[in-house]
C-alpha positions in Angstrom: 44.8 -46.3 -106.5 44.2 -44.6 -109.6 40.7 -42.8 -109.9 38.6 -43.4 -113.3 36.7 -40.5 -114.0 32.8 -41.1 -115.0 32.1 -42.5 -111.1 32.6 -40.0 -109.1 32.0 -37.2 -111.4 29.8 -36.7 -114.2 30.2 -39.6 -117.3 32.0 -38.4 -120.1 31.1 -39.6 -123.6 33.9 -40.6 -126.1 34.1 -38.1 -127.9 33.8 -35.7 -124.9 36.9 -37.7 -123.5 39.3 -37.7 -126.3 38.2 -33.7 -127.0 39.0 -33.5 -123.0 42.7 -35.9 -123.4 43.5 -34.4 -126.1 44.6 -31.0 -123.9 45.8 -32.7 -120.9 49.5 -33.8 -120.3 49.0 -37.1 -117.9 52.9 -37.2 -117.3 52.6 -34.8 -114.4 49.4 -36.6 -112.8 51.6 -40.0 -111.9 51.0 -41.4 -108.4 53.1 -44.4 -106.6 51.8 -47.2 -105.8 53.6 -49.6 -103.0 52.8 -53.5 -104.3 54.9 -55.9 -101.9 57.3 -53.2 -101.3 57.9 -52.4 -104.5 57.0 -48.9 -105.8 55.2 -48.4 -109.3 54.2 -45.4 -111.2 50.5 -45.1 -112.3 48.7 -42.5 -113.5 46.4 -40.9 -111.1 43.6 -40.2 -113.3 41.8 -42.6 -116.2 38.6 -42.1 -118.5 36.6 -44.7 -118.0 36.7 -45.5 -121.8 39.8 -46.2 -121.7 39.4 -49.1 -120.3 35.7 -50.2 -120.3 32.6 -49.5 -121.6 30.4 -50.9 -118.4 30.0 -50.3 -114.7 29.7 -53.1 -112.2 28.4 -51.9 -109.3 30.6 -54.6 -107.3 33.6 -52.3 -105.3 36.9 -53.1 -106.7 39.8 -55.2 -104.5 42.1 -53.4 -102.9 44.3 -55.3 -105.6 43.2 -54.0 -108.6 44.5 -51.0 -110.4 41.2 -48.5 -110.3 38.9 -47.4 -107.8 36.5 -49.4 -110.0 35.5 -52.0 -112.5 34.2 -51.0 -116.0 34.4 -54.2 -118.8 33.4 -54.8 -121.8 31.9 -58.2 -122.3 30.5 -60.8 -119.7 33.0 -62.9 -119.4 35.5 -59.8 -118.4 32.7 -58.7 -115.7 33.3 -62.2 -114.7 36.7 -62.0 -114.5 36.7 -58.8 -112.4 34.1 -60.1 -109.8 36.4 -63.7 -109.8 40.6 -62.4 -109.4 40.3 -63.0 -105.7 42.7 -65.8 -106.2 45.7 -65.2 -103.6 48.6 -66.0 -106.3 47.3 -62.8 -107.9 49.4 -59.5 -106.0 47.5 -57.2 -108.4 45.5 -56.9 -111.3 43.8 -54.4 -113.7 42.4 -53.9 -117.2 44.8 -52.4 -119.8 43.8 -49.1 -121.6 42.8 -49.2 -125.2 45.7 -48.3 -127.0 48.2 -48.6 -124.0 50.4 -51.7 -125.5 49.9 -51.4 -129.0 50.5 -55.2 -130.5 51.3 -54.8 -134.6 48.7 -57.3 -136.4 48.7 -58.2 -139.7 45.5 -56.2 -140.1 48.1 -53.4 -140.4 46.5 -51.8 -137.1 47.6 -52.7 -133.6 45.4 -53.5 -130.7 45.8 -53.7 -126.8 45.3 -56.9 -124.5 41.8 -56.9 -121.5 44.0 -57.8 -118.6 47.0 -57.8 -117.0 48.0 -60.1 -113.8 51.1 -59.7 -111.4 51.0 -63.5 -109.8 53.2 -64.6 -107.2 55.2 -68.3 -107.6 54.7 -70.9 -105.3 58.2 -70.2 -103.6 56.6 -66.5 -102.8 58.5 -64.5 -105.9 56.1 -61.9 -108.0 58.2 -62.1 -111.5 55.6 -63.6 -113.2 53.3 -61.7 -115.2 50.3 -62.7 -117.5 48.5 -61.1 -120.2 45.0 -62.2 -120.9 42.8 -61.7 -124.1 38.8 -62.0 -123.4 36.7 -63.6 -126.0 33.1 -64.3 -125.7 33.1 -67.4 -127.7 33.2 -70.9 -126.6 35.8 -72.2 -129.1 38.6 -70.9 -131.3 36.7 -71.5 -134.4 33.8 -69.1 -133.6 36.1 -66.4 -133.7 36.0 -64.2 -136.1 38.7 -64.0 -138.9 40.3 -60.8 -137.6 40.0 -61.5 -133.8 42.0 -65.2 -134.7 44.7 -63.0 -136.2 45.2 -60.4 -133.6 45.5 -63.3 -130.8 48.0 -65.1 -133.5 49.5 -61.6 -133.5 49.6 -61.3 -129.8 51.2 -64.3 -128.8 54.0 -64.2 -131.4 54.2 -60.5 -129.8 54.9 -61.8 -126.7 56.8 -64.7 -127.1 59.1 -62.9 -128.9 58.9 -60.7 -125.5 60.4 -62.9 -123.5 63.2 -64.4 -125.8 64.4 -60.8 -125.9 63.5 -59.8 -122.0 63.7 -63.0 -120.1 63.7 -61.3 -116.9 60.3 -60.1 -118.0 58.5 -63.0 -117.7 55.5 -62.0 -119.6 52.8 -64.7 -120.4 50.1 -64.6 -122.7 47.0 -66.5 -122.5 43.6 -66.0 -124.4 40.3 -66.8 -122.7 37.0 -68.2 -124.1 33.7 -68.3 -122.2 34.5 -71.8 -121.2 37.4 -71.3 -119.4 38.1 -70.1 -116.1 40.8 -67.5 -115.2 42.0 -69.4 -112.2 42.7 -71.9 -115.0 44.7 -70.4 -116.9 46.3 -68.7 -114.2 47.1 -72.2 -112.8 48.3 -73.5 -116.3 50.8 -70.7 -116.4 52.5 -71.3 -112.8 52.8 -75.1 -113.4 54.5 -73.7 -117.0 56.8 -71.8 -114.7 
């Protein structure tokens, strides 16, 4: 599991961090990770930045990505404290800047989550992508947020006309709905 550094060691600012990853080659720091016998490649280190801004003291699933959970908003603190759900085979916060999503905005941006979710017949090829919002409906969002989730899901749907096998599904969250919603609504889809 990989380790995010600020927990065990002393937090690093922003700044500090970028200074710091700046002069450090991660391609040499990969570690494999067995998920239903399956081997993937993660890095072995991440700054907690990267990936969230808060600590919940809560100790992470032995499915999720990091030795532990750091969010941004409430509702993704609630969605780390709630993916016990057994479809889900692993799960994780994506790293600011990892996927990088062209907008319209002429910037890119990266998704909150990602979910591996196993089918009802027991296959794991279905993957989900959630964006977090802290609203309650799609017309508190703000102009620029609208258009990145517009951005997103062409993004993805694209995706999977030109990767099938991918499977990739994209979902955006608001504070009124669940994630074992939407993670229900996708397999039904499937």
């Amino acid at each position: 599991m990989p380790k995010v550094w600020g927990f065990e060691q002393k937090v690093v600012s922003l700044p500090q961090t970028q200074q710091y990853m700046d002069k450090i080659d991660l391609t040499d720091k990969l570690i494999s990770v067995e998920v239903d016998e399956e081997v993937i490649e993660l890095y072995e280190d991440i700054v907690q930045s990267y990936i969230g801004n808060h600590l919940d003291s809560t100790r992470a699933a032995a499915r999720y990505l990091y030795d532990a959970y750091t969010y941004d908003s409430e509702l993704e603190q609630t969605n780390l404290r709630t993916s016990d759900i057994d479809e889900v085979i692993m799960f994780g916060k994506i790293p600011r800047k990892s996927i990088a999503i062209p907008t319209i905005t002429n910037d890119s941006y990266s998704p909150d989550f990602m979910y591996m979710v196993k089918k009802a017949d027991g296959t794991k090829e279905l993957n989900i992508i959630v964006e977090t919002k802290g609203v309650e409906t799609p017309a508190n969002l703000r102009g620029v947020e609208e258009k990145k989730i517009s951005c997103a899901k062409k993004f993805f749907n694209q995706l999977r006309e030109d990767y099938p096998e991918l499977n990739v599904n994209f979902k955006d969250q608001l504070n009124n709905q669940q994630l074992r919603t939407i993670i229900d609504d996708v397999l039904r889809e499937a």
